[in-house]
C-alpha positions in Angstrom: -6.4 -41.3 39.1 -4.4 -42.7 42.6 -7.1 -45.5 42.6 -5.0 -47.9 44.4 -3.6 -45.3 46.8 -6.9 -43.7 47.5 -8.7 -47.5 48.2 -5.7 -48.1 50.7 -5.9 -45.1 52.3 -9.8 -45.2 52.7 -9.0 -48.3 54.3 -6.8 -47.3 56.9 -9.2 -44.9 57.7 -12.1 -47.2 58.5 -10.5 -49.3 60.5 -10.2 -46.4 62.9 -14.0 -46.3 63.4 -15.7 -46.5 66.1 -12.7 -45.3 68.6 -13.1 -42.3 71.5 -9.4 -41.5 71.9 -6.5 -41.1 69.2 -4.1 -43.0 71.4 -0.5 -43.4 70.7 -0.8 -47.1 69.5 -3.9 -46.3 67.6 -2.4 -43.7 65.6 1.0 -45.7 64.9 -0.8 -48.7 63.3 -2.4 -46.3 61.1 0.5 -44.6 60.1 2.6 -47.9 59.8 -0.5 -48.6 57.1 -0.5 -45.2 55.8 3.9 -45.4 54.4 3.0 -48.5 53.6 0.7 -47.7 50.9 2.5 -44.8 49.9 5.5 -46.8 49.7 3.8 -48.9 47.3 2.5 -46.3 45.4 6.4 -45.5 44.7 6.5 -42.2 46.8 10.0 -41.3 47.9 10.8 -42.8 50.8 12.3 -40.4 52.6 9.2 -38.0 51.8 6.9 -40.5 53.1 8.9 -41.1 56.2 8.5 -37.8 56.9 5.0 -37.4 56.5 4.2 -40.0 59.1 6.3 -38.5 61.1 4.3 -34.9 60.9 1.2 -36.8 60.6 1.7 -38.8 64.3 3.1 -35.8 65.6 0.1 -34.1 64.9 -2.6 -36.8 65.7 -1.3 -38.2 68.9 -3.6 -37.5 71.9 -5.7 -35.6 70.1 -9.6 -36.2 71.6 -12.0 -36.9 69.2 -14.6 -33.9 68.8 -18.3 -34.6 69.5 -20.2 -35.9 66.4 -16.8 -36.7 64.9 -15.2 -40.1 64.2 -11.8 -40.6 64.7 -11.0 -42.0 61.0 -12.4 -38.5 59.8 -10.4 -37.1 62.2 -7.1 -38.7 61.3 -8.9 -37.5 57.2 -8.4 -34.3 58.4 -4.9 -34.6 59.8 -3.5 -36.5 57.1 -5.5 -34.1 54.0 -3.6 -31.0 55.5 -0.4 -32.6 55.7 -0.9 -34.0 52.3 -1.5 -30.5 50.8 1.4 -28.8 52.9 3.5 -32.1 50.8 1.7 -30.9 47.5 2.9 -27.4 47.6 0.3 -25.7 50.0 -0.8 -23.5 48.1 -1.4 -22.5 44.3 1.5 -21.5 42.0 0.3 -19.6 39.1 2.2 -19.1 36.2 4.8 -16.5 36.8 4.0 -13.3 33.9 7.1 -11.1 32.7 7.2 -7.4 33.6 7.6 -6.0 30.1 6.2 -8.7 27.7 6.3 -11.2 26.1 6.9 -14.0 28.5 9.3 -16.3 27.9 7.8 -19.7 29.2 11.0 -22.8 28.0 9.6 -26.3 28.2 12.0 -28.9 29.4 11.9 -33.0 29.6 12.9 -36.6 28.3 11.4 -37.5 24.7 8.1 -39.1 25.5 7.4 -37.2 28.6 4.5 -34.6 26.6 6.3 -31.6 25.6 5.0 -30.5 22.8 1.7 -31.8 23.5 1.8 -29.8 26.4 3.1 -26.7 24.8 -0.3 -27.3 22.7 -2.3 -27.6 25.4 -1.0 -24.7 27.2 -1.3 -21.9 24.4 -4.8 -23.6 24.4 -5.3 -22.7 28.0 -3.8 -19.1 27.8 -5.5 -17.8 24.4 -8.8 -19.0 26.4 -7.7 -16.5 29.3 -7.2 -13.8 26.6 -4.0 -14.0 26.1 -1.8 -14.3 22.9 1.0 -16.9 22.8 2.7 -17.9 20.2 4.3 -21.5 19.6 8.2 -22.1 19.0 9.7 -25.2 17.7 13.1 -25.6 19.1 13.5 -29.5 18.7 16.5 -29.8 16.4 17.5 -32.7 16.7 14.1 -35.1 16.8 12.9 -36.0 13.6 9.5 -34.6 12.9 9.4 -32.2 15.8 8.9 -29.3 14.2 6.2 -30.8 11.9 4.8 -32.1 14.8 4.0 -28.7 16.5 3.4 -26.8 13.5 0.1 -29.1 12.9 -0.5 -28.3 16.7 -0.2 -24.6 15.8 -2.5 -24.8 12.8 -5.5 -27.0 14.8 -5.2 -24.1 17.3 -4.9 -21.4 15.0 -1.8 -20.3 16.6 1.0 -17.8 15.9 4.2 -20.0 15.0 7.7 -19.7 14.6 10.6 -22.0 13.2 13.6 -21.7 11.1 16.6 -23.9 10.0 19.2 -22.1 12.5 20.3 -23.6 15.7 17.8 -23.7 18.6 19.6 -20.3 20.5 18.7 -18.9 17.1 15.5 -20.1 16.5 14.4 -18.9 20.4 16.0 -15.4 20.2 14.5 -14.6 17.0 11.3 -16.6 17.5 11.3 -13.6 20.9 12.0 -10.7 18.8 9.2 -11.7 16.7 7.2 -11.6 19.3 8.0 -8.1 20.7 6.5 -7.1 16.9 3.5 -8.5 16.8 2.6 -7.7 20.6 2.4 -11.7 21.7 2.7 -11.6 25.5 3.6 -15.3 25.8 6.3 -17.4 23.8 6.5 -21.2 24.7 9.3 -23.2 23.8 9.4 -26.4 23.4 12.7 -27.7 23.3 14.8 -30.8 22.8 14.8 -34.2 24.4 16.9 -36.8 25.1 15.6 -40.9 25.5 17.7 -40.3 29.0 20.1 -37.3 30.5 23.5 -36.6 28.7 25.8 -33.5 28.9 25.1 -32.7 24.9 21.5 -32.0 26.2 22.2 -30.2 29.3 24.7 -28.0 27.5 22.4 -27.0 24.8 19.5 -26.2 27.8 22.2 -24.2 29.8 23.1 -22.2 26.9 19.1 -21.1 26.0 18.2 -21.0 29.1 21.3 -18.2 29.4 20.4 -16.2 26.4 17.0 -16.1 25.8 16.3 -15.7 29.6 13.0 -17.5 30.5 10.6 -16.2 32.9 9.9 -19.9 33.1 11.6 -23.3 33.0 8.6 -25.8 33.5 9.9 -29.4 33.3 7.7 -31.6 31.8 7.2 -35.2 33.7 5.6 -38.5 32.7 3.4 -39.2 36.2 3.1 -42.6 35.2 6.5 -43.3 35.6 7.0 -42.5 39.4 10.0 -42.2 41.1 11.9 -42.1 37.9 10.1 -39.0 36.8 11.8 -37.4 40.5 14.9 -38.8 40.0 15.2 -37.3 36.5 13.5 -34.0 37.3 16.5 -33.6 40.3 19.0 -34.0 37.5 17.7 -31.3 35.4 16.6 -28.7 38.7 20.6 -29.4 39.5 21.8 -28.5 35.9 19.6 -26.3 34.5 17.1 -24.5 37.5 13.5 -25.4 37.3 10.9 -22.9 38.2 7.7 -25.3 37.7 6.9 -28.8 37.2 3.8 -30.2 34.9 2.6 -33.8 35.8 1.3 -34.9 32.1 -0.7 -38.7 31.6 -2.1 -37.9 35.3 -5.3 -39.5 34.3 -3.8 -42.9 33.8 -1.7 -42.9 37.1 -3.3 -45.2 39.5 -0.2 -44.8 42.1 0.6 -41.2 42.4 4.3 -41.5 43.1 5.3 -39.2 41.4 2.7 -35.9 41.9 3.2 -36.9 46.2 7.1 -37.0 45.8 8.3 -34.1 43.2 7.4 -30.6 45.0 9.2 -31.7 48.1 12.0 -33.2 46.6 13.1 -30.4 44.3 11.1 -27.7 46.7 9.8 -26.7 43.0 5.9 -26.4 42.1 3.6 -28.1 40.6 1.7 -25.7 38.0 -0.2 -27.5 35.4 -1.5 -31.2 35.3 -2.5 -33.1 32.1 -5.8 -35.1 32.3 -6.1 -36.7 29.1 -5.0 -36.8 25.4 -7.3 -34.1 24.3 -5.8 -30.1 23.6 -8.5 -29.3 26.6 -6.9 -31.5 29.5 -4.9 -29.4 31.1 -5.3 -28.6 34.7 -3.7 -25.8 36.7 -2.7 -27.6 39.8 -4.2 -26.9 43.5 -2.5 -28.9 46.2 -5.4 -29.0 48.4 -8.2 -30.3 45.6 -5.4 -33.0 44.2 -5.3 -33.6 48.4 -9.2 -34.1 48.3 -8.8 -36.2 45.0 -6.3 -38.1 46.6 -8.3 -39.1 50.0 -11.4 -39.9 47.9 -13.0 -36.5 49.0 -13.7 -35.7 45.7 -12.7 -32.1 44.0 -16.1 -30.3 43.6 -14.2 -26.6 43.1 -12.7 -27.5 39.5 -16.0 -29.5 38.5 -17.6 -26.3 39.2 -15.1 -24.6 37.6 -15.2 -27.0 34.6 -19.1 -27.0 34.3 -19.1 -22.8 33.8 -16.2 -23.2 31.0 -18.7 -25.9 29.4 -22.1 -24.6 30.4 -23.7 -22.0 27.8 -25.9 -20.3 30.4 -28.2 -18.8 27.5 -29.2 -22.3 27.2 -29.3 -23.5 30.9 -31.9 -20.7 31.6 -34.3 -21.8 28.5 -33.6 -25.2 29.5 -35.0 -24.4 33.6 -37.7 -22.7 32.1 -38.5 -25.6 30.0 -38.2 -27.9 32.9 -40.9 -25.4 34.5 -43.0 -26.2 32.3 -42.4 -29.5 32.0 -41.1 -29.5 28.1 -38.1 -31.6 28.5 -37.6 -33.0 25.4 -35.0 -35.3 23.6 -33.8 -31.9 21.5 -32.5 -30.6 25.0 -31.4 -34.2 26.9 -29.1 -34.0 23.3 -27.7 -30.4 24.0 -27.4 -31.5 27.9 -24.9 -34.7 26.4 -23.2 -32.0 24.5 -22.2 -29.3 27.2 -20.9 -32.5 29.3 -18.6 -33.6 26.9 -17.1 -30.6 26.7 -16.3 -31.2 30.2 -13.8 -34.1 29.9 -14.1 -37.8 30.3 -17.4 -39.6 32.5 -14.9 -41.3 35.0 -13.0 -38.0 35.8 -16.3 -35.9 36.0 -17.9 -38.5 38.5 -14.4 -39.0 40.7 -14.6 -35.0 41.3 -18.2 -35.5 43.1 -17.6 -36.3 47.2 -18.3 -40.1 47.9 -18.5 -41.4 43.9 -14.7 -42.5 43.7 -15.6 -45.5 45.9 -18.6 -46.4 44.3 -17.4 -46.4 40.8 -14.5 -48.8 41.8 -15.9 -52.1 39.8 -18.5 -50.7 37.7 -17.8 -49.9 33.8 -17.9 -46.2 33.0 -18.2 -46.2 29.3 -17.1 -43.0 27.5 -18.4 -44.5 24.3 -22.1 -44.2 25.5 -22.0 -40.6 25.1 -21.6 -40.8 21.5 -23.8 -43.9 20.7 -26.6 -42.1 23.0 -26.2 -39.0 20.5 -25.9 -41.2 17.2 -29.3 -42.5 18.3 -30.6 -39.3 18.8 -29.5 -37.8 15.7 -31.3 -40.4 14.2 -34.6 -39.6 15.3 -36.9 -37.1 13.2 -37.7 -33.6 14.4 -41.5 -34.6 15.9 -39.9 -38.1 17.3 -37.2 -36.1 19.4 -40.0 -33.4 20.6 -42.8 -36.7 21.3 -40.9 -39.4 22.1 -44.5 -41.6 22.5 -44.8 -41.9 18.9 -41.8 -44.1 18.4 -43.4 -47.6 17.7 -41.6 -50.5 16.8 -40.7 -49.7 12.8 -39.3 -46.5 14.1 -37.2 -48.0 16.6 -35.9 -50.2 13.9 -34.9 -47.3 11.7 -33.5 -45.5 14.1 -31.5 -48.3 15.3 -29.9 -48.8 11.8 -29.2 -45.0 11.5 -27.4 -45.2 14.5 -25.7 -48.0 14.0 -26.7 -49.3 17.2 -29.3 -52.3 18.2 -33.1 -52.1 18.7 -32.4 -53.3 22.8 -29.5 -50.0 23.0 -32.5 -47.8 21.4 -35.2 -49.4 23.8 -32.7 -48.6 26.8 -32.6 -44.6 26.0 -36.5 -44.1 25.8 -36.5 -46.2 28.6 -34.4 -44.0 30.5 -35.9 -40.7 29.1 -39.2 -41.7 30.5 -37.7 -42.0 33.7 -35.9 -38.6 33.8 -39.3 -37.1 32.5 -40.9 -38.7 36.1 -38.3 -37.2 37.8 -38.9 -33.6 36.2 -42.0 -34.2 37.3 -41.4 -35.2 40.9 -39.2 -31.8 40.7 -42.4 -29.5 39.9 -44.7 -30.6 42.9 -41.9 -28.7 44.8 -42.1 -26.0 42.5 -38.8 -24.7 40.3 -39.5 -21.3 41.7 -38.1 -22.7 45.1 -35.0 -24.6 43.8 -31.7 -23.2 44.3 -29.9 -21.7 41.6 -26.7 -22.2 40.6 -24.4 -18.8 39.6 -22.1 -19.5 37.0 
């Protein structure tokens, strides 16, 4: 995510090493840098002109504090400015006084809707809410199919009908009143680009059915476009929120640094990923830290105790007490972090590992091989790994489909995670931080 944005920007900032004063010339080389590489990452131009412009204003003359560099300095100047650009603060999703609430999905074909409407009942039936899904796409073919097998995946309330899409809303929202469902998400037509038969048939639902939200939905890979478009539709229709979807694959970040301050419209929810799972609710000061290579440490957190069954992490400290690790729990440990989302995005949210994983091959597929190797193993092999000799490796090799050298590789590594367990224990678990949930 922003990988050539973050490495230029990282860049900018070392060079200022090493200085005692953030003098006027100083500072304007770095910023002259600093629009360059937002320029190339396809951020507005007006919107990066004037975020040198607050970003000089605020770092010229400044002295550097004891004990601080000026690069980290000019880190801290530019990360506040950067989440004042990204919205400042958190947006939540606005909630209806009298339910349900009305939440209308807008966007190009292509751009995620109904992916995102999946995605988002996900996120709010989690929260212990009860959405229901509505299929307003007349005119695409498939549409309705397409969120219907959504619905059923999810095991969500869902409404259709043959009517036009007024129809299908309004009564899709009286249905709703009935069966007590607080949210209704609709996910509505698209267009391959703007025309008035669209924006007509938008106006017109967004009139009668009266949305509490209008979230348009934007492809982040696709930049400046994505702005240009989104203007159109805050200009015709009235936004209320904006979701970045395919953020994950968006090395430049055009888009997610340009939209809130052109439209003045907020960013609420990001996709991740392709999975139901990868949504994000957007904070401007993490994407900031994302951004600036800072890493985003609050929604690991917040991932890891969505993920984590703590039932489990306490048996499993007590087993590393006792020194018991075994491969039965390493395999329950590869299970809880794949719930968490892809390797690359957990490890880009930890300070100081962006950089480092620039270059080196972050393989998603290991999880699963590392798992099919496991499951491979008998009971007694997983609980005393020592008794694996070289038959055994073969057979579990073919059960995994994998290779004797991949097998080899895991025991390998397991030994040295028990050494390290056991490195932990001359300290004593008793006097190891814990970590509340």
């Amino acid at each position: 995510m922003f990988e050539q944005l973050t490495e230029k920007l990282e860049s900018v900032f070392k060079k200022l090493t090493g200085r005692g004063l953030l003098n006027e010339q100083a500072v304007k080389e770095a910023a002259k840098e600093i629009r360059m590489a937002l320029l190339e990452a396809d951020v507005n131009y007006k919107v990066a002109r004037q975020f040198i412009a607050d970003v000089e204003a605020r770092a010229v003359g400044q002295e550097v504090i004891k004990s601080i560099q000026p690069g980290q300095q000019v880190v801290k100047i530019v990360y506040d400015e950067m989440t004042r650009l990204l919205g400042d603060k958190h947006t939540p999703l606005l909630q209806a006084p009298i339910p349900p609430t009305v939440v209308m999905l807008v966007g190009l074909h292509g751009s995620g809707k109904t992916t995102l409407a999946g995605k988002l009942s996900r996120l709010l039936k989690n929260r212990g809410r009860h959405p229901m899904l509505v299929a307003a796409d007349i005119h695409r073919p498939a549409a309705k199919k397409q969120l219907e097998i959504l619905a059923k995946s999810l095991n969500m309330p869902f409404y259709t009908s043959d009517n036009d899409a007024v129809s299908i809303c309004l009564e899709a929202i009286r249905v709703a009143k009935e069966k007590l469902y607080d949210y209704v998400i609709l996910d509505t037509a698209g267009r391959l680009q703007i025309d008035d038969e669209l924006m007509a048939e938008l106006v017109d639902l967004k009139t009668k059915t009266k949305p509490t939200e209008v979230i348009f939905v934007a492809d982040a890979m696709t930049g400046q476009e994505a702005v240009n478009v989104a203007t159109v539709f805050n200009e015709r229709i009235g936004l209320t929120g904006v979701c970045l979807t395919k953020l994950d694959g968006d090395a430049r970040g055009g888009a997610a640094l340009s939209i809130k301050a052109a439209l003045n419209v907020p960013i609420k929810f990001v996709g991740v990923g392709e999975k139901l799972d990868a949504i994000e609710e957007f904070h401007p000061d993490r994407m900031a830290s994302r951004i600036l290579g800072m890493g985003d440490i609050v929604t690991l957190v917040e991932k890891a105790s969505q993920a984590v069954d703590l039932e489990k992490a306490k048996k499993l400290e007590q087993k590393l007490a006792k020194l018991e690790f075994t491969f039965e729990d390493f395999l329950e440990q590869l299970k809880q972090i794949k719930k968490m989302g892809p390797i690359e995005s957990i490890l880009e949210m930890i300070p100081g590992m962006g950089s480092k994983l620039k270059g080196l091959p972050v393989d998603d597929k290991a999880l699963p091989r590392i798992e099919a190797i496991i499951n491979s193993m008998t009971l007694a092999e997983r609980r005393n790994p020592d008794i694996i000799d070289g038959s055994r490796r073969k057979r579990i090799a073919r059960g995994s489909g994998t290779s004797v050298q991949d097998v080899n590789a895991l025991l390998k590594q397991f030994v040295q995670m028990q050494k390290m367990v056991k490195q932990f224990s001359r300290f004593g678990f008793k006097g190891m931080p814990k970590v509340n949930w």
